[in-house]
MIMI-917939 format. One record per residue (C-alpha): z negated, y negated, x; residue in three letters. Coordinates in steps of 0.5 Angstrom, whole numbers, padded with zeros to 4 digits, always signed. Layout:
ZYXALA;...
This chain:
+0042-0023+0022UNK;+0040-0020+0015UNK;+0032-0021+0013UNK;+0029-0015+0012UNK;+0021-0016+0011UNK;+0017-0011+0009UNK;+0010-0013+0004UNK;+0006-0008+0004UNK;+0000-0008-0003UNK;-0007-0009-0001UNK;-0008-0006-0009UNK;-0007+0001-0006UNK;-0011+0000+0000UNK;-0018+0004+0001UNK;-0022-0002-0002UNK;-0028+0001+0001UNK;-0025+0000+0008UNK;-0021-0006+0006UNK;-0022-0009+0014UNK;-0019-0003+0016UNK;-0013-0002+0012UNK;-0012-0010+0014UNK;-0013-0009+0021UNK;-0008-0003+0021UNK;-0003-0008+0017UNK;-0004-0014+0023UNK;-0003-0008+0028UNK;+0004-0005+0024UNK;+0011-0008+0023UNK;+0008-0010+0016UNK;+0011-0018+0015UNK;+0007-0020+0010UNK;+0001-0018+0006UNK;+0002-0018-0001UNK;-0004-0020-0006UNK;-0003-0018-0013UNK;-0008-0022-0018UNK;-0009-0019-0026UNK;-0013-0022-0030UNK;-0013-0016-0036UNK;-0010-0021-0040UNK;-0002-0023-0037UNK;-0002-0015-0036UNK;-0006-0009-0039UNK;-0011-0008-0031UNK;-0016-0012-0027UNK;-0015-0012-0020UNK;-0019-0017-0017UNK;-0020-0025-0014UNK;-0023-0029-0010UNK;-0027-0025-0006UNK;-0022-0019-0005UNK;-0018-0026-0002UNK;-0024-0029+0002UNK;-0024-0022+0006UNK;-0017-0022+0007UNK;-0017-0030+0009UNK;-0022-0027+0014UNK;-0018-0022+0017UNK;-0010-0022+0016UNK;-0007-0025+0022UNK;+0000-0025+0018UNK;+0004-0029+0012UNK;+0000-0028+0006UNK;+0004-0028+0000UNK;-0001-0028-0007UNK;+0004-0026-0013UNK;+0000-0028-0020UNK;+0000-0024-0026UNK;-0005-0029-0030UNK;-0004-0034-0036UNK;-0005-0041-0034UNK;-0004-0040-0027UNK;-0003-0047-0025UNK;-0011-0047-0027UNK;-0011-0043-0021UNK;-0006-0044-0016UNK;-0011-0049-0011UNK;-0016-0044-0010UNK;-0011-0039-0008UNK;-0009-0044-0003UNK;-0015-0045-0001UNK;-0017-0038+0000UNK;-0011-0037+0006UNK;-0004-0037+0000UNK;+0002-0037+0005UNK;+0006-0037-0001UNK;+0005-0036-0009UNK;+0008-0033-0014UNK;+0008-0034-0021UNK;+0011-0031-0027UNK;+0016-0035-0032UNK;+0013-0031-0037UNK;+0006-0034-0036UNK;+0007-0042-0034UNK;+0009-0047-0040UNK;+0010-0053-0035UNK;+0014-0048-0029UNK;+0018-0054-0025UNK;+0011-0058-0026UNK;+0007-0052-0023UNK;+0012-0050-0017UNK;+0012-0057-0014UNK;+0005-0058-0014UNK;+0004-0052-0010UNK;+0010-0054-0005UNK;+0006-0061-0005UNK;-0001-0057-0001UNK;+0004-0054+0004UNK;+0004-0048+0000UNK;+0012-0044-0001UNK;+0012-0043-0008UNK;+0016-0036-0012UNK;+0017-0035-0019UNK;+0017-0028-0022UNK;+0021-0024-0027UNK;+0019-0018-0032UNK;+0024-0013-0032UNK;+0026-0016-0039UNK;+0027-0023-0037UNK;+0035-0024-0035UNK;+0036-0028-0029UNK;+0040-0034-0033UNK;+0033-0037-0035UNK;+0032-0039-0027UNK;+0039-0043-0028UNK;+0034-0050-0028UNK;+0029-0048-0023UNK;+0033-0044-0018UNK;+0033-0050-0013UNK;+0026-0051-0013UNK;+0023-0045-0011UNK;+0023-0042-0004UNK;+0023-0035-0007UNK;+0025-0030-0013UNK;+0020-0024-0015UNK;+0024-0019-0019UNK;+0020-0014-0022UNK;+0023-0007-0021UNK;+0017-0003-0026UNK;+0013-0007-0032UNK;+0007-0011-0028UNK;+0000-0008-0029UNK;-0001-0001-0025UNK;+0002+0001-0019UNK;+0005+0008-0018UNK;+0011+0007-0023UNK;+0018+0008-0023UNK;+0024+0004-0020UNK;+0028+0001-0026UNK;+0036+0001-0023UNK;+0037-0005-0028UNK;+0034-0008-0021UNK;+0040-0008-0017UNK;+0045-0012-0023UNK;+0039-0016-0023UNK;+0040-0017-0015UNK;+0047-0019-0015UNK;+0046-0023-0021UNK;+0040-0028-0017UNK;+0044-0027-0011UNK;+0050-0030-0014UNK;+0045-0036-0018UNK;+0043-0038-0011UNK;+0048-0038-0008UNK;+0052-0042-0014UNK;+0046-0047-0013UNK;+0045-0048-0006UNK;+0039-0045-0006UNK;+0035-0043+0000UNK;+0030-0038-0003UNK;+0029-0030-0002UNK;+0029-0025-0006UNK;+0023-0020-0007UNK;+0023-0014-0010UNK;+0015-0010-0013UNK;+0015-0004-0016UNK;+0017+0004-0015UNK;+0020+0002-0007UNK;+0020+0008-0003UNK;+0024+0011+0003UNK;+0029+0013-0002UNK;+0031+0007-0004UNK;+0029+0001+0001UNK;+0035+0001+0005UNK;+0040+0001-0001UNK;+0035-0005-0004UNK;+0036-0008+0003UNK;+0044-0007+0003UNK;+0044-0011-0005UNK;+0042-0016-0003UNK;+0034-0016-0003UNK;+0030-0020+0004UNK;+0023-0017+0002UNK;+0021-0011-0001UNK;+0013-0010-0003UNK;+0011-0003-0002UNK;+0005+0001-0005UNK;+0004+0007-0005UNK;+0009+0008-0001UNK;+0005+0005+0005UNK;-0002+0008+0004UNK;-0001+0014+0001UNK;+0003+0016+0008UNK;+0001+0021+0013UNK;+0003+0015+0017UNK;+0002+0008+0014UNK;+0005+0005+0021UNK;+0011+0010+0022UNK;+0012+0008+0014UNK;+0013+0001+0015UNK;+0018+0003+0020UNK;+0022+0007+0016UNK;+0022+0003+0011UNK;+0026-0003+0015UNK;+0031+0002+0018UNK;
């Protein structure tokens, strides 16, 4: 059966009642809890670190899935594992040494994904694709929430679609940014296994029926 996981962002969860937001996250049909990290440098906002990750590590009872937006990830990807990170993801853009970075992740037992900007094609992951458990496309520019989808994102599907099967890879293709009601389904239909939603999810009269519908 296909995959069809939903990864809500904490980034727009009520930050003054974050253990409430997480708990409703542990009681929903959410699968993963999707963790944006910016460092105002790699991309124009601040989100937040370690502490925000200590509270999640607390109260999340399901799969922890940290997307880095930061320069020299690799400087920080054994805290993030040290503070509960089921899965990391890194930019291509941001990490020089990218095949050195993804297995030392996977060697702490840790899945590692890699991330595309809008502009960056999919051939760039022609050398890598094998390696990573999992591909992030970015559908809006990264560094705010609440953006439009690029449509581009659906060629950019096909285009790592056909790369993992080419490679007998084995990894899952996520999409962040602009997901919502109106177009999850068809991002499911191209061949996406995990959609972060945002806004979508928290600004809804109901998160949890959200979340629901978002996996139809």
């Amino acid at each position: 059966m296909k995959t069809k996981l939903i990864a809500p962002s904490l980034l727009s969860a009520d930050f003054g009642n974050l253990q409430r937001d997480i708990e409703m996250l542990n009681n929903s049909q959410a699968d993963w809890f999707h963790i944006d990290v910016m460092d105002g440098r790699f991309v124009p906002n601040i989100s937040f670190g370690f502490p925000v990750m200590k509270t999640v590590q607390q109260h999340a009872k399901k799969f922890v899935d940290v997307h880095l937006m930061i320069v020299e990830p690799d400087k920080y990807v054994d805290e993030f594992i040290n503070h509960g990170a089921d899965l990391i993801s890194i930019h291509y853009e941001a990490c020089t040494h990218l095949h050195r970075t993804i297995h030392h992740i996977q060697s702490r037992g840790v899945k590692a994904g890699v991330v595309l900007n809008p502009s960056t094609p999919v051939l760039m992951l022609e050398d890598i694709i094998a390696d990573v458990d999992l591909v992030l496309l970015m559908s809006v520019n990264p560094g705010f929430g609440g953006q439009k989808f690029i449509e581009n994102t659906y060629k950019k599907i096909a285009e790592t679609k056909d790369l993992i099967l080419s490679n007998n890879s084995t990894a899952l293709i996520e999409i962040d940014g602009g997901v919502n009601l109106e177009n999850a389904s068809k991002l499911f239909e191209a061949g996406a296994d995990v959609l972060v939603a945002g806004n979508a999810v928290f600004s809804a009269e109901s998160p949890e029926r959200t979340i629901e519908l978002l996996k139809i």
